[in-house]
N, C-alpha and C positions, 0 to 999 in steps of 0.2 A: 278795415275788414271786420266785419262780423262772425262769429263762429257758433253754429246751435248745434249740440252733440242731440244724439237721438238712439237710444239703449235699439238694438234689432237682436235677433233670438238669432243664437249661433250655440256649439256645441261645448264653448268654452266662455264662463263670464265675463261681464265687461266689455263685446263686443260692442261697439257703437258705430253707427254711421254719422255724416257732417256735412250739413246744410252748411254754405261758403257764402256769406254776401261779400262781393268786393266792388268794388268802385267799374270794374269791366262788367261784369254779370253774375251770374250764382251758378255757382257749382254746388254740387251731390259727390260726396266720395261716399263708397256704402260700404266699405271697410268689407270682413266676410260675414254672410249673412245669409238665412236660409228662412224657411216656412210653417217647415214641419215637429218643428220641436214643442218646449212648452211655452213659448212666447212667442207665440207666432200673431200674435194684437199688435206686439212690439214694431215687429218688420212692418206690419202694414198700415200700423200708426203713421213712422218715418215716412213710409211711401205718400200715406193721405198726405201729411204735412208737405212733402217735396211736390208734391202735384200742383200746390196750391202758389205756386211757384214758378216764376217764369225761368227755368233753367237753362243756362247756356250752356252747362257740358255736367253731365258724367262722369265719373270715375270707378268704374265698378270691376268685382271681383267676377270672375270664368274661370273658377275651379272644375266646375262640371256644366260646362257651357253646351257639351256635345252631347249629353246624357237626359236621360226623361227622368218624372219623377222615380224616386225611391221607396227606400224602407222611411219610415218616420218611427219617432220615439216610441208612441202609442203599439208600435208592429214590435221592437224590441223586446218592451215587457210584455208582451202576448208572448210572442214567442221563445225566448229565453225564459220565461217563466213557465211556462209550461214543461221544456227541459226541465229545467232545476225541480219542478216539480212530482217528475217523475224518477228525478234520481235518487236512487238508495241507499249511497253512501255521500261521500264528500264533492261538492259541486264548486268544481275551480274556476275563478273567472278575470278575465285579462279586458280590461279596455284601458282607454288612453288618462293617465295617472289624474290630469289638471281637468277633465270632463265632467266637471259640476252635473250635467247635465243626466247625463251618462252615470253617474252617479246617483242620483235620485234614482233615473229607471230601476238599479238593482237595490236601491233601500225598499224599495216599493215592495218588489220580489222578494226580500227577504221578510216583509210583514207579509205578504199575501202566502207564504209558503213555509212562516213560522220557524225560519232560520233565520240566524245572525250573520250580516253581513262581517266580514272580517278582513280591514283595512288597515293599512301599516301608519306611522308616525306622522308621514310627512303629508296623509287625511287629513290627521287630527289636528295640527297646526293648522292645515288650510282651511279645515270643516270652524277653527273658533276666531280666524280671522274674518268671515264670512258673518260670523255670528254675531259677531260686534256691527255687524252694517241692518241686519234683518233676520226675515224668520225666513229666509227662502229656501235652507237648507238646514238639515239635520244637527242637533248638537250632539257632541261626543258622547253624552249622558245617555242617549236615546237608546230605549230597550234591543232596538235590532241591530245595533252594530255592536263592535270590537274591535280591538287592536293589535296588531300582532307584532311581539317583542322579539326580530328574527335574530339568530343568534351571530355574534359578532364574537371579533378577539378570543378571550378562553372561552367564553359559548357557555357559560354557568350561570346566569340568570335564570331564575325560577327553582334553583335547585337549595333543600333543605341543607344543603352542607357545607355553604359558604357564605358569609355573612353579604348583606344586598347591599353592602357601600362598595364592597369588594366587585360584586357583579355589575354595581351599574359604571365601572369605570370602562366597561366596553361600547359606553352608547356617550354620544356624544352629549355638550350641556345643555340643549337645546331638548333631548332625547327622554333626559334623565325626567323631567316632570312629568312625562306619560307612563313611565315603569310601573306607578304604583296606583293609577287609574283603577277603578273594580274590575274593569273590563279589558283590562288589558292580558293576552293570552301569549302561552309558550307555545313552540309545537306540541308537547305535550298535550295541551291541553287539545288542539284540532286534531293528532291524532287518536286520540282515546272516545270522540265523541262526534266523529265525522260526518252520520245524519243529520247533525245541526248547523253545521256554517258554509255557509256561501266564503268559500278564501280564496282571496283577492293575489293574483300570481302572473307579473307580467313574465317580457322574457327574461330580463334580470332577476328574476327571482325565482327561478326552478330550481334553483337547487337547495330551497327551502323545501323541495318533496323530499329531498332523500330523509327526511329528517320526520318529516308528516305520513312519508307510505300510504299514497290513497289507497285503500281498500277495490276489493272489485265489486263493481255498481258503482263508483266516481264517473263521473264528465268534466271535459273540460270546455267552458264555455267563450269561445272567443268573440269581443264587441268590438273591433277596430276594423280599420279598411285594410280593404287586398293587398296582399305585396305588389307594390309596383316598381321597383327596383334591384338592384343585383343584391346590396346589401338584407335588404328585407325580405328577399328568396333566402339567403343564406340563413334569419332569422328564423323564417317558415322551417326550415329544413332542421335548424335544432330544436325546436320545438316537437317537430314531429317525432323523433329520438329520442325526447326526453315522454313524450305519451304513449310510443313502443316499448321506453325501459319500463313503463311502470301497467301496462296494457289496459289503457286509456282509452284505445279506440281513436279515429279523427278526432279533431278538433268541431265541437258546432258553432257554425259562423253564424254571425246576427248583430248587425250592425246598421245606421241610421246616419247620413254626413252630415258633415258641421256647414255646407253648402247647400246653396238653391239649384235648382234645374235648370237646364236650357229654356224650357218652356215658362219657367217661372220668371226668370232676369226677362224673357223677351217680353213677355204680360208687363213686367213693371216699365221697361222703357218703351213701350208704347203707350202706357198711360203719362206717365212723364214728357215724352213726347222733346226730347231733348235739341238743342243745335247740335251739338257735340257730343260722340259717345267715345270715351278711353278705354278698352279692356286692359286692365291687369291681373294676376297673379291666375296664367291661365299656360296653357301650352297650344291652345287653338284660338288665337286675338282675333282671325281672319274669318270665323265662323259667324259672327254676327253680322258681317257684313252682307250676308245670301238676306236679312231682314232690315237692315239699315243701312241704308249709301252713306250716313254721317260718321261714320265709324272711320276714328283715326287709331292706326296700330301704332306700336310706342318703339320707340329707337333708343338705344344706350347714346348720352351726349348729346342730345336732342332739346333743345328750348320749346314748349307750344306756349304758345299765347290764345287766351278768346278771341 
């Protein structure tokens, strides 16, 4: 067997799809993968190269098999910036933690709208592991970010009256080397100076407001996908409560998937042109089939062979 990885533009790094030569035929697994992000050369690199290819099967992702196009990245910072833009105090915002992608969008927004993005510890590890591979992403150093040192154990970090070996034995060893960052900030510091930072607040961490007090003129900016489940209505619903106790207003949604479209998978395996198509990590496997009779849907305990 042969193996050629091939980088495709997804919401999260390191997404790759895999050209398969084997001794049967060549398979495509395209791992998840989408169009609309900021490597979308990437997707249709792989695609050029698999075309060039006498493919025997497929293996491809229908996450949003039944869905048309969407938001794209480029629609996120228009519009969430534009929000943030207009907001007059402290502008909260929640997407998905490991979202490189996602991530840039709101660095972008915080130079275009000359606030500081303000992101917690486990950014900054991820932002200088990144950093040792390329320039594709921000360094901790960078004028528009920060970090925010949320309060843990006695919760006395930043404070003049207790010696800071004392305070940082609340942060873990890992933790401790960002404490003393230039940039690194208390509540203190986001809440005395609100008009300036974009702060970074999933749902685990609202109750780093009690402590920040958004002001009235805050927004809260939400960039992740809809609840689709009981547990993630339940998350919707404390969230909501926690923007009622502090009179926040809804939440503004604005979000872009780490997936391709119906229309887009079907473009690709018709240029592809496969023997064999496999849908996985999908809830509708049978929906390709209204466009392709080679469409075999997947069984738990099931062998296929070419």
């Amino acid at each position: 067997m042969e193996i050629v990885p091939h980088e495709v533009d997804h919401s999260l790094p390191g997404a790759t799809a895999y050209i398969i030569h084997t001794s049967e035929g060549t398979i495509l697994y395209t791992g998840d993968f989408r169009f609309h992000g900021y490597k979308r050369d990437a997707t249709e690199a792989m695609i050029d190269a698999a075309s060039e290819e006498n493919i025997a099967a497929v293996i491809v992702e229908g996450t949003r098999i039944t869905e048309e196009a969407g938001n794209t990245e480029t629609d996120v910072f228009n519009e969430a910036g534009k929000i943030i833009e207009e907001t007059q105090k402290l502008a909260i915002v929640n997407f998905p933690a490991r979202d490189l992608a996602r991530l840039l969008t709101f660095h972008r927004i915080a130079e275009k709208t000359g606030r500081k993005l303000v992101l917690n510890f486990k950014h900054a590890y991820l932002l200088e592991q990144f950093q040792a591979l390329g320039d594709d992403y921000p360094k901790i150093s960078d004028p528009s970010l920060c970090f925010f040192a949320d309060r843990k154990g006695w919760g006395i970090f930043g404070r003049d009256d207790y010696p800071e070996i004392i305070a940082a034995q609340d942060y873990k060893r890992w933790e401790r080397g960002y404490l003393d960052l230039p940039n690194t900030l208390t509540y203190r510091d986001v809440k005395q100076n609100q008009s300036e930072y974009m702060f970074y607040c999933t749902y685990y961490q609202l109750n780093e407001l009690i402590d920040v007090r958004p002001e009235p003129g805050s927004r809260y900016v939400r960039s992740i996908c809809e609840p689709f489940n009981d547990e993630m209505h339940f998350d919707e619903r404390r969230v909501t409560n926690w923007l009622n106790l502090y009179g926040l207003g809804s939440a503004y949604q604005i979000h872009a998937s780490g997936h391709a479209s119906g229309p887009e998978i079907t473009e690709m395996l018709q240029k592809l042109a496969p023997e064999k198509i496999y849908p996985i990590h999908t809830e509708h496997p049978q929906h390709l089939k209204e466009s392709f009779p080679q469409v075999q849907t997947i069984d738990t305990g099931i062998v296929y062979t070419l």
